[in-house]
C-alpha positions as CSV (number, residue, x, y, z in Angstrom):
1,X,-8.9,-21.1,18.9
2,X,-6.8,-18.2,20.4
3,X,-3.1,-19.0,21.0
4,X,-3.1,-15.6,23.4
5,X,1.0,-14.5,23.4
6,X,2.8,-11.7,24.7
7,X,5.8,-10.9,22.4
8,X,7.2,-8.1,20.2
9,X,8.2,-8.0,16.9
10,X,11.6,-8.8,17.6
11,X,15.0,-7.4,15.9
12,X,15.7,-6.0,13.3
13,X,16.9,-9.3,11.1
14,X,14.6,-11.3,13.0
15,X,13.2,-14.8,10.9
16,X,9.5,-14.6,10.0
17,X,8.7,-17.9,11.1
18,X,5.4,-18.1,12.9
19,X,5.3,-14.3,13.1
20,X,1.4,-13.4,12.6
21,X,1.2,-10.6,9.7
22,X,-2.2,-9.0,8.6
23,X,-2.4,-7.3,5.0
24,X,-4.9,-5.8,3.6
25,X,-6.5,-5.5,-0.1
26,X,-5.2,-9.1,-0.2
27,X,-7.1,-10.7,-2.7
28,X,-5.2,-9.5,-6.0
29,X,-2.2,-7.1,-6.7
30,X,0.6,-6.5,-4.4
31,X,-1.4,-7.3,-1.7
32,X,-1.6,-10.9,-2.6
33,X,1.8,-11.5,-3.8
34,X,3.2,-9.6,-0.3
35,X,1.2,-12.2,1.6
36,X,2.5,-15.0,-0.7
37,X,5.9,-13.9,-0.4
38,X,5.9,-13.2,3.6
39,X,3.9,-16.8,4.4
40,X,6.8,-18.7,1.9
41,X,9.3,-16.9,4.4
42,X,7.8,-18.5,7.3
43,X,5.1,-15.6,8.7
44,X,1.4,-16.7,8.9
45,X,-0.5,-13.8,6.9
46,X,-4.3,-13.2,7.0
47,X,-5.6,-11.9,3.8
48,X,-7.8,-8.8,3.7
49,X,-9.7,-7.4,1.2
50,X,-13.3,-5.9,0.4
51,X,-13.6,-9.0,-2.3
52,X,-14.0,-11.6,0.1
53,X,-13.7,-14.4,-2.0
54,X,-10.5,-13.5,-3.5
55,X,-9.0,-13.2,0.1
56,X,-10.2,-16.5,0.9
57,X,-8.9,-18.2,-3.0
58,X,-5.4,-16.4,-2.0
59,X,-5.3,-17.7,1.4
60,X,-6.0,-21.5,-0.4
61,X,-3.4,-21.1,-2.1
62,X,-1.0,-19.8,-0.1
63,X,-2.1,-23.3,1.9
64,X,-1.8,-25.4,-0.5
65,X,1.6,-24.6,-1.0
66,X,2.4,-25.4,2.4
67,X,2.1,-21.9,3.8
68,X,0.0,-20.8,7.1
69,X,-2.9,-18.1,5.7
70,X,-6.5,-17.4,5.7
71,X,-8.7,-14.8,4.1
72,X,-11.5,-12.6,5.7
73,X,-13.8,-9.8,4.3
74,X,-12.4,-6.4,4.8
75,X,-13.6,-2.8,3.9
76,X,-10.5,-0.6,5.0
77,X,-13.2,2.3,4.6
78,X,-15.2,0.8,7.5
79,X,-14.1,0.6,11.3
80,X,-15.8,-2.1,12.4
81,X,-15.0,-4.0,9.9
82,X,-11.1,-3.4,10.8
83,X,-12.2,-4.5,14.1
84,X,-13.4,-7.5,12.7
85,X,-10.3,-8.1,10.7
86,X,-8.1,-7.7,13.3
87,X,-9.8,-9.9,16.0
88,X,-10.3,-12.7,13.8
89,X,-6.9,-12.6,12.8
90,X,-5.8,-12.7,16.5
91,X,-8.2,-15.5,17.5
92,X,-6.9,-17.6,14.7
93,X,-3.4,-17.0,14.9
94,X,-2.6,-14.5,18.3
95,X,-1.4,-11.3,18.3
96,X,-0.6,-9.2,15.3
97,X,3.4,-8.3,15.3
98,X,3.0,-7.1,11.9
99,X,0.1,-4.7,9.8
100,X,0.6,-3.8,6.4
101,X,-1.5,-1.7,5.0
102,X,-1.9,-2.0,1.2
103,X,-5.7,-1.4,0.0
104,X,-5.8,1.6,-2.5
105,X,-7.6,2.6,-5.6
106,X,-6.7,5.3,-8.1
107,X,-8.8,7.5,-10.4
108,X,-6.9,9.3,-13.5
109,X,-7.4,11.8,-15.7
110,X,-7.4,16.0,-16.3
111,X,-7.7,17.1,-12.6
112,X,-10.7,19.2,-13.6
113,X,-12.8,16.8,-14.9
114,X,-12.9,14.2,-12.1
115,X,-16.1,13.8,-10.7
116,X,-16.6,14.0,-6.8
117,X,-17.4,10.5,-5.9
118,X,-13.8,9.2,-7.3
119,X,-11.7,11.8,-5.5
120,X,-13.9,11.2,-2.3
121,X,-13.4,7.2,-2.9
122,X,-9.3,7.5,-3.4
123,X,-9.2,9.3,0.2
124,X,-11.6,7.2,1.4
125,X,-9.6,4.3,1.2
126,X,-6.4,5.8,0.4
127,X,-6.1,8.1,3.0
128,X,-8.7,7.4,6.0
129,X,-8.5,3.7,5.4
130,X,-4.5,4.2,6.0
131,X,-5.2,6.4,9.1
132,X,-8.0,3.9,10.7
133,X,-5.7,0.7,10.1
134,X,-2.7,2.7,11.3
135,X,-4.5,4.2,15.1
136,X,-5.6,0.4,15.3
137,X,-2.6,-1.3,15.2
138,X,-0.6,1.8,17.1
139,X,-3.9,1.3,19.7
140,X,-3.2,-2.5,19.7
141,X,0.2,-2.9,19.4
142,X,1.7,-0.3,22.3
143,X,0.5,-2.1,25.3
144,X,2.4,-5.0,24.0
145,X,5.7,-3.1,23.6
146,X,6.4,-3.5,20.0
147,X,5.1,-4.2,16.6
148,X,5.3,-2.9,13.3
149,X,2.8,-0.9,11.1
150,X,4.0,-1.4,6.8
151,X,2.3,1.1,4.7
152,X,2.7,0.2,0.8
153,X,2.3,4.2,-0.3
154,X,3.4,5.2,-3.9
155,X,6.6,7.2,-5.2
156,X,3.6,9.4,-5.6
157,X,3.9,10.2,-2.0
158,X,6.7,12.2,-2.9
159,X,6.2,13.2,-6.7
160,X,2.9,14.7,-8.5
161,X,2.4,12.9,-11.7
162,X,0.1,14.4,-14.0
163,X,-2.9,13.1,-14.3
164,X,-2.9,12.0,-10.8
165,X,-3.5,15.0,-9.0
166,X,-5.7,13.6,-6.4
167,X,-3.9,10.2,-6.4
168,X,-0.6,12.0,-5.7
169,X,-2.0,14.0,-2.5
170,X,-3.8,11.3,-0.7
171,X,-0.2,9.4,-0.8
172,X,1.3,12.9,-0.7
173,X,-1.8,12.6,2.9
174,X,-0.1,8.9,4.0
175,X,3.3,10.3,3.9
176,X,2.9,13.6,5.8
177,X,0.9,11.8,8.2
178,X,3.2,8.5,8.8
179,X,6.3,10.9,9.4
180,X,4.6,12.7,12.6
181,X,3.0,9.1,13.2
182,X,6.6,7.6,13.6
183,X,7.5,10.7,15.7
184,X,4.9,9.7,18.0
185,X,5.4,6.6,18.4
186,X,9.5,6.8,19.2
187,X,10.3,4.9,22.1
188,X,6.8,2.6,22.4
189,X,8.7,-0.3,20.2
190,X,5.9,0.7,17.7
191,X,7.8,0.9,14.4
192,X,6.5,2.5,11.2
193,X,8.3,2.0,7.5
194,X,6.9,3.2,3.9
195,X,7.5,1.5,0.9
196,X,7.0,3.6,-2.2
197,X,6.8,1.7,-5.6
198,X,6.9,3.2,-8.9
199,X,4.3,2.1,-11.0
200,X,3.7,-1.4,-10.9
201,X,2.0,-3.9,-13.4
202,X,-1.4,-4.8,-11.6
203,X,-4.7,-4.0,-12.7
204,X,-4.1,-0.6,-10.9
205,X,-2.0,0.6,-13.7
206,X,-3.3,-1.0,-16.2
207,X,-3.3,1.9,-19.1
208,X,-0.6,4.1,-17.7
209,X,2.8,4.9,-18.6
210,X,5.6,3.8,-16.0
211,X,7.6,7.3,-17.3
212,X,11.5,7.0,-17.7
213,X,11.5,3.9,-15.4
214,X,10.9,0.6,-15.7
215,X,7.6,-1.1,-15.0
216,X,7.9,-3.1,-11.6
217,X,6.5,-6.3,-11.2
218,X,4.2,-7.6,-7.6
219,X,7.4,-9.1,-6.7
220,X,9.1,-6.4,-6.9
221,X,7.1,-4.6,-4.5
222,X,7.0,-8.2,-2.4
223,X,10.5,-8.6,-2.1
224,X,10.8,-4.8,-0.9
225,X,8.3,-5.4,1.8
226,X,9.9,-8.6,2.8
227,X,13.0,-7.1,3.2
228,X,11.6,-4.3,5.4
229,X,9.6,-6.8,7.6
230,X,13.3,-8.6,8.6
231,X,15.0,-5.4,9.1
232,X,12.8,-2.2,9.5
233,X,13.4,1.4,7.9
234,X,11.7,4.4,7.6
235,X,11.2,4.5,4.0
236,X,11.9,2.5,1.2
237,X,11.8,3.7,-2.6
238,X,11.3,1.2,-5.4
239,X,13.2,1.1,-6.8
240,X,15.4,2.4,-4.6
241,X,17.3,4.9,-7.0
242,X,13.7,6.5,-7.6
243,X,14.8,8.4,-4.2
244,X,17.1,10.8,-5.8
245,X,14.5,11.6,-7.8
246,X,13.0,14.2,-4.8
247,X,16.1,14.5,-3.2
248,X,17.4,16.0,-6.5
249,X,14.5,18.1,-7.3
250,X,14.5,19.7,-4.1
251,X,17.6,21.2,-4.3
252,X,17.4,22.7,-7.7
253,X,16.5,26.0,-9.2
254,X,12.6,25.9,-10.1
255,X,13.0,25.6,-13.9
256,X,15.9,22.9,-13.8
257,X,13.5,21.1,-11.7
258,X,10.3,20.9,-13.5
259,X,12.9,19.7,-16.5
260,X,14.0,17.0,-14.4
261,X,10.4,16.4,-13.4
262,X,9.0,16.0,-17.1
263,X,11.7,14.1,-17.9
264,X,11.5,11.2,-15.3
265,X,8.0,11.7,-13.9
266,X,5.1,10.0,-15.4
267,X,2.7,11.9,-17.7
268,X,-0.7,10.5,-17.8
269,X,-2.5,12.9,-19.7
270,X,-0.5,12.4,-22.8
271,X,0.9,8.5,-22.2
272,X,-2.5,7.1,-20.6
273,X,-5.2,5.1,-22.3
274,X,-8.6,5.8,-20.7
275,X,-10.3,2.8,-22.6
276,X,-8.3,0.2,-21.1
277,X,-9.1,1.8,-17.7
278,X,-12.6,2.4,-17.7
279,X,-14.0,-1.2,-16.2
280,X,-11.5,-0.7,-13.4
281,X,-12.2,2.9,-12.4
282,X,-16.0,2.4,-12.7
283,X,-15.4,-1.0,-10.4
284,X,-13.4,0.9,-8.0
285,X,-14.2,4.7,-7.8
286,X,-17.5,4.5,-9.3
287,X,-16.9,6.6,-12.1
288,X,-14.4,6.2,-15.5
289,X,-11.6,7.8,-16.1
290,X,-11.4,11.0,-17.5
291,X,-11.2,11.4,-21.4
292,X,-12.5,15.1,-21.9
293,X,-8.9,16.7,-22.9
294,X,-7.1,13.9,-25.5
295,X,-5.2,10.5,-24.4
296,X,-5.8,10.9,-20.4
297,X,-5.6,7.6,-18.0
């Protein structure tokens, strides 16, 4: 049934209730406890993700806790499947006012010994799924006047742990290109915001070291998104004194930097345990993670 509506996404501060909010690689992660979190605030989320059936167990849930979601198949990677996303999102609920995009993968390990297919995987879905989902919404979203595009990126947008060389550039990819996306978009009531999470506990970190900070939980990330959905911002670190990490760095002399930089930032190669890892990154990029130099990710 389509409820067809003309509306914006409203002020900043504005309640979620009944606003329609798509996120994709729903199914597990911070993807599912970002739609859990933005359907018990009132919004009604569809669930994306390229595991069908964990979209659609999440969205049960998320009903059966008196909450408004459902759950469709999604490959970020794929445009007509975003097509597919979106519409049936729209027919089942009306227009989108907000689109978070969340799906990512990562691959760890020496730089050098990472195979092709999981660098080419990470910016498939890191970088062009990001960019496809993002020139949908903007494509959808202008005529209407306003909406909001919520891209859950990775402190690694702005730092370059080791062992995450490719990783850190395709968020290092997202940020560059959400900054001249937002640019672009001034004055179309388009809005675009960044939330960039240290490492997190979800089975995308499993085996990696969190570095001198602490090891953020889903709702961490949740509550951070939630809090950017009621009152929008450019970027949002988390947690949020992980910003004067770059800030800091950029302004110092280059060896006083890479101290700070080995001191705070994450090193994978040394901390990592590639054993834990390996059913992920062969589920994921289609190839384990890399154990040719010692205790890599």
């Amino acid at each position: 049934m389509n409820r067809a509506r003309t509306r914006t996404a409203g002020p900043p501060g504005r309640t979620l209730a009944g606003r329609v909010i798509a996120v994709t690689g729903a199914g597990r992660g911070i993807g599912r406890r970002v739609a859990e979190t933005l359907a018990a605030a009132g919004a009604q989320v569809a669930l994306g993700d390229v595991d069908f059936d964990s979209a659609r167990a999440a969205a049960r849930e998320i009903r059966d806790a008196g909450g408004s979601a459902e759950g469709y198949a999604l490959d970020v990677t794929d445009a007509d499947s975003l097509e597919a996303f979106w519409d049936g999102t729209e027919e089942r609920f009306g227009p989108i006012d907000v689109f978070v995009n969340n799906a990512g993968i990562m691959w760890v390990g020496h730089f050098a010994d990472e195979p092709d297919i999981a660098a080419r995987r990470q910016f498939d879905v890191n970088v062009h799924g990001v960019l496809a989902g993002t020139r949908l919404a903007a494509r959808r979203m202008r005529p209407r006047g306003g909406g909001h595009i919520v891209t859950v990126a990775s402190a690694a947008s702005r730092l370059s742990p080791r062992g995450e060389a490719t990783y850190a550039a395709t968020k290092h990819a997202v940020y560059g290109f959400s900054v001249a996306a937002r640019a672009e978009l001034r004055g179309s009531g388009v809005e675009i915001s960044l939330v960039m999470p240290g490492v997190v506990d979800t089975e995308l970190a499993v085996g990696t070291s969190q570095g001198a900070t602490r090891r953020l939980t889903t709702a961490d990330v949740a509550t951070a998104v939630l809090r950017v959905v009621r009152r929008p911002r450019p970027e949002t670190f988390v947690p949020r004194h992980l910003a004067l990490v770059p800030t800091v760095a950029a302004v110092l002399p280059a060896r006083v930097r890479a101290g700070l930089l080995r001191a705070v930032v994450p090193n994978q190669l040394a901390d990592g345990d590639p054993a834990v890892r390996a059913d992920y990154e062969s589920r994921t990029s289609g190839s384990p993670s890399g154990t040719a130099e010692g205790p890599q990710r």
